[in-house]
C-alpha positions in Angstrom: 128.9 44.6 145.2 131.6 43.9 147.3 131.3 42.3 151.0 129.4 44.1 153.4 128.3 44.0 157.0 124.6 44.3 157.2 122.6 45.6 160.1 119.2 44.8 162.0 117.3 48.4 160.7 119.3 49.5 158.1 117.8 51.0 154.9 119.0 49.6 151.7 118.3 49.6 147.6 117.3 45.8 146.5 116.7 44.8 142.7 113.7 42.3 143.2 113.5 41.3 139.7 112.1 39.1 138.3 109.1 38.7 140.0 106.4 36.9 139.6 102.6 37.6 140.2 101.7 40.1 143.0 105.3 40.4 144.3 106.9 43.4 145.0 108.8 44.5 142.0 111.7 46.4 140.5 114.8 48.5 142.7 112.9 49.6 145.6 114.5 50.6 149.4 113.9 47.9 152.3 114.4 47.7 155.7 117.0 44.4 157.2 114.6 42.7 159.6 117.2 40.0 160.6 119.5 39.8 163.0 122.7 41.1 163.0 124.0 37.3 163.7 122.5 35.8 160.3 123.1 39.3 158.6 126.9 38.1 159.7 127.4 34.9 159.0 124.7 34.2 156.3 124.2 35.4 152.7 120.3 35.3 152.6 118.5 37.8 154.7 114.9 38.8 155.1 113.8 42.4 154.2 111.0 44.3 154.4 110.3 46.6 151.3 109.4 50.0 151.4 106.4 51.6 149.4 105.3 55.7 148.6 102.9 56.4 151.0 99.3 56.9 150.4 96.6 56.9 152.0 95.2 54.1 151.5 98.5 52.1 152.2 98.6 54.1 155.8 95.4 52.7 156.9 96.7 48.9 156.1 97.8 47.5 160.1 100.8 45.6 158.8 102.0 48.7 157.1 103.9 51.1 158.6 104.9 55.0 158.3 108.1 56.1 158.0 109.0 59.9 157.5 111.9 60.9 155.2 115.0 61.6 157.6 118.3 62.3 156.5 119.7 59.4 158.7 117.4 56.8 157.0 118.2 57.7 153.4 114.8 58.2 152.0 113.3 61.4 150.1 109.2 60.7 150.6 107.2 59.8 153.2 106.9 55.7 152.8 105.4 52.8 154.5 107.3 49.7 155.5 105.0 46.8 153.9 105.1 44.1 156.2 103.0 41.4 154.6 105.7 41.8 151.6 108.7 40.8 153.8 111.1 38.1 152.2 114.2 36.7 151.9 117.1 37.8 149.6 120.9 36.9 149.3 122.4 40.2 149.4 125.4 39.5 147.3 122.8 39.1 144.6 120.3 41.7 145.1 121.7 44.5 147.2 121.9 47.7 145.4 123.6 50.4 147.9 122.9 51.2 151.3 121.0 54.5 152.1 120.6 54.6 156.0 119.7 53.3 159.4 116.3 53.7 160.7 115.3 55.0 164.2 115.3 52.2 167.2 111.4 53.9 168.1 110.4 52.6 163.9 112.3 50.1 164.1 109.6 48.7 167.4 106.7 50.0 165.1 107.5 47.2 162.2 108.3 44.7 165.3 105.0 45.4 166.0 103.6 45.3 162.3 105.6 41.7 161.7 103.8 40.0 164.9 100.5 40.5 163.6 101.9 39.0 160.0 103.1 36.0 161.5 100.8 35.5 164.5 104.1 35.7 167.3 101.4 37.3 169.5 
């Protein structure tokens, strides 16, 4: 893929294989947590991966629910899992770019990502 300018929020298609273990697998969307200053200047970015939703899943506190929008690019409900969130280098990995998510969600996985890593 060709250069692109990634932004804090956006939705996007990453091919995380291989994997190993209990990893999140195959060519799934994710969220750009970064900020837009790494995302700039910096080929490695961290991403939060994006599940179907189930049940289950939406009772998990570091996961959170998104509803399918035209603007974010995805056709299910989903939850963003935030204990899953890693780094990439997008030249590598980065499949195509589906859509921004809303400033409101965007909070939510804030939110979700402070419990992960204790910022609280």
């Amino acid at each position: 893929m060709t250069a692109v300018n990634l932004n804090r929020g956006m939705v996007i298609d990453v091919d995380f294989n291989p994997t190993r273990g209990s990893e999140i697998g195959k060519t799934r969307p994710c969220i750009v947590v970064t900020n837009n200053t790494y995302n700039a200047r910096v080929p490695v970015i961290q991403v939060t991966p994006i599940t179907a939703w189930s049940e289950k899943k939406g009772r998990i506190i570091t996961n959170v629910e998104i509803q399918a929008t035209s603007k974010n690019g995805l056709s299910k409900r989903s939850v963003a899992d935030c204990l899953q969130t890693r780094p990439i280098d997008h030249r590598q990995r980065l499949v195509r770019i589906r859509g921004q998510l809303s400033l409101s969600k965007l909070k939510e996985i804030d939110q979700a990502l402070k419990r992960v890593f204790a910022l609280d």
